[in-house]
N, C-alpha and C positions, 0 to 999 in steps of 0.2 A: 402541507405546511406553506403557509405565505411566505411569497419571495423574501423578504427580507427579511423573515426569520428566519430562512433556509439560510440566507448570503452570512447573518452573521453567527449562526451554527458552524460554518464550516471557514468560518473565519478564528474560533475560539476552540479549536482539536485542543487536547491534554498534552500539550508540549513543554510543559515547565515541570520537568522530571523531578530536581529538585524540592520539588511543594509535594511529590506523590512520593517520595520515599523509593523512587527507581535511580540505580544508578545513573548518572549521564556517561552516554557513549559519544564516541565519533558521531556513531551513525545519528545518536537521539538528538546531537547537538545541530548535526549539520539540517535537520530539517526547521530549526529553526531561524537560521539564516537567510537574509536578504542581499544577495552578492550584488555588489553596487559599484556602476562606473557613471557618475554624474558629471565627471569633470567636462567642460566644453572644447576641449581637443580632443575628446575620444573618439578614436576612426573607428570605422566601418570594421576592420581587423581585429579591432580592438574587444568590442561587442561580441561578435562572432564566437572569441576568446572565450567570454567571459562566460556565454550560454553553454559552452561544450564542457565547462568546468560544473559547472551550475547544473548540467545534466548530468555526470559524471560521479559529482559527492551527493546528488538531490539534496541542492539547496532549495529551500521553500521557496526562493524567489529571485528573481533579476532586476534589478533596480536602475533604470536606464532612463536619459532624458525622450521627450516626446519624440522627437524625429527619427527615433529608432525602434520604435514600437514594434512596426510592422516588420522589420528585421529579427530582431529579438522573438516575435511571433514564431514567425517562418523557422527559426533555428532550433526551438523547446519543444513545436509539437506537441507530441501527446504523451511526454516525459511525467508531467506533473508537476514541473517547475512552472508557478504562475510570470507572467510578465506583470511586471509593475513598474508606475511612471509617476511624472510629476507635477504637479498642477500648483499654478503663481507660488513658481518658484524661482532663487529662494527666498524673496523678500516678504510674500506674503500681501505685497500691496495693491496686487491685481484687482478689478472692479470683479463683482461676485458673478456676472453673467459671463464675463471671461474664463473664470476659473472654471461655471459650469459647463461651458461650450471645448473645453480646453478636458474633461474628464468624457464628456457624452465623446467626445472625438478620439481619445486614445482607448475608450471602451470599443469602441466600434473597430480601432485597427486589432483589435487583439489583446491589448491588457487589461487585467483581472483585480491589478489593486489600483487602487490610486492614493498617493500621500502627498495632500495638498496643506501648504504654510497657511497657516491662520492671519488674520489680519491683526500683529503685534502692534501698531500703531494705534488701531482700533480699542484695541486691547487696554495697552497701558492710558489712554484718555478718557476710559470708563465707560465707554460706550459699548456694552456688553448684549444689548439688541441688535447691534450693526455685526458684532463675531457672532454670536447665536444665528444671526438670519444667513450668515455668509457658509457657515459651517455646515448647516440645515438645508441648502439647498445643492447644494455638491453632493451632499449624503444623498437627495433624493436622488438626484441623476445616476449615480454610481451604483445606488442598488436598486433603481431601476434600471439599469445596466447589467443587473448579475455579476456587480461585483464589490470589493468594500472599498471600504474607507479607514487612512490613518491621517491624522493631522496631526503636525508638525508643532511643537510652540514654540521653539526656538528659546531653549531655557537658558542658556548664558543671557538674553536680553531681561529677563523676568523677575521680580521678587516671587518671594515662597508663596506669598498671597496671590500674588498674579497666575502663580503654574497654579494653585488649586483652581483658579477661579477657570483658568483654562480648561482646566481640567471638569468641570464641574458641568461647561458650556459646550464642551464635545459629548460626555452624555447624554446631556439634555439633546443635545442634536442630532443624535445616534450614530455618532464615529461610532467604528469598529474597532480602530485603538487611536490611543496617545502614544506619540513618538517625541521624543526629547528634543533632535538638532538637524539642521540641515550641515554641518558640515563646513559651510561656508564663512562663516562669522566668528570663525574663533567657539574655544569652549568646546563644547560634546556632551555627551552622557557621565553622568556620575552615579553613584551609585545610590547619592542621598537623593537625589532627584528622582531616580526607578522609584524606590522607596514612596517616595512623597507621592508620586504619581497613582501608585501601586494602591494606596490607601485612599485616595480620593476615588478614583473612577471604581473600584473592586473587585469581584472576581470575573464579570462576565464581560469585562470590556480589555482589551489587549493593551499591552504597553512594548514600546518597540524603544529598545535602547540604540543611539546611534549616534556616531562621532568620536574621533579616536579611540574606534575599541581595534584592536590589532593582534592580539595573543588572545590563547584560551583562557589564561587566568583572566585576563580584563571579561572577554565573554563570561564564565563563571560565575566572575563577582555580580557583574548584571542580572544574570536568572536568580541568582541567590537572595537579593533585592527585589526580584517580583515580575522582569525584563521575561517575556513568553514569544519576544522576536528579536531578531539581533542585525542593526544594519551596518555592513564593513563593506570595504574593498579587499580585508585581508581573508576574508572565507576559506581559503586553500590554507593558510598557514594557520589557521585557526584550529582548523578541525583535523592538519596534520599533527599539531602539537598537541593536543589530546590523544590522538591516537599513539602517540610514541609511549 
């Protein structure tokens, strides 16, 4: 199999139980999860933390800024929690060779996903060559890297017309999913937006719900919507509250 059909086979498992008529468990949940500490005071302690949890419930992932890559590396091992990082984040206004030197570089320390901000400016001024070309060459570095891609649109800034169109220029580009939010800007994941997402890109491309989900009903609502990845900081009480 060509690498990059391999990279995004094993980016798109049957994890949205939901759509297959299997119960969701603790355990079905928590492999959908991206346990995430992006904040910019997060210490070294702090990380460390969050991988030993993330080893512990196997979350799908660790969601951690660039300079702690190779920390987060070092801690997951051969668990099977991938490291994942961040690229022109969060605003997304990075020049394109930055973002691809900024992915070829966290592939190299050890991380396996990268979820890189699209260029929303670009975006909303209709200049839908300049996101296509920015989008499109991240993706090459990344799975020429042996690893995927999720792009960020940043749907609180967005009309419904803009998420499709985003949505429409990451497949074209060959993301491996659409993710709703960074977090940072106010807003998150809704339910209408998985939804929306869900229907534009279809079934073989991922959609990562993220931003104020914190309980397992909020996770829920999202797979139930179409959401096949889940990005929080609350992962442990997520997938405790399910299990109760």
């Amino acid at each position: 199999m060509h690498l990059t059909a391999r990279v995004r086979s094993l980016a798109m498992p049957s994890l949205n139980p939901s759509r297959t008529g299997q119960p969701l468990t603790a355990e079905s949940l928590a492999k959908m999860i991206d346990h995430t500490n992006l904040r910019p005071e997060a210490t070294r302690e702090q990380i460390i933390q969050l991988c030993r949890q993330a080893v512990q419930f196997r979350f799908a992932a660790v969601v951690i800024n660039p300079s702690y890559v190779s920390l987060a590396a070092s801690q997951v091992g051969n668990s099977g929690v991938k490291v994942a990082t961040v690229v022109g984040f969060p605003l997304g206004a990075t020049l394109t060779a930055v973002k691809r030197f900024e992915a070829t570089e966290a592939i190299r320390l050890g991380a396996r996903e990268i979820d890189m901000v699209l260029n929303v400016g670009a975006l909303k001024s209709g200049d839908q060559a300049q996101v296509l070309s920015d989008i499109r060459s991240v993706a090459e570095a990344t799975h020429g890297g042996g690893a995927i891609l999720k792009v960020i649109l940043e749907t609180v800034l967005l009309t419904d017309d803009e998420k499709r169109t985003a949505c429409q220029l990451c497949v074209q580009a060959k993301a491996d999913f659409v993710k709703t939010s960074t977090g940072f800007l106010g807003g998150g994941a809704t339910v209408a937006d998985i939804a929306l997402m869900r229907s534009v890109v279809g079934p073989d491309v991922g959609v990562k719900a993220s931003g104020g989900i914190r309980t397992a009903s909020d996770a829920i609502a999202m797979i139930e919507a179409g959401a096949n990845r889940i990005g929080t900081s609350s992962g442990v009480a997520i997938v405790q509250g399910l299990a109760l």
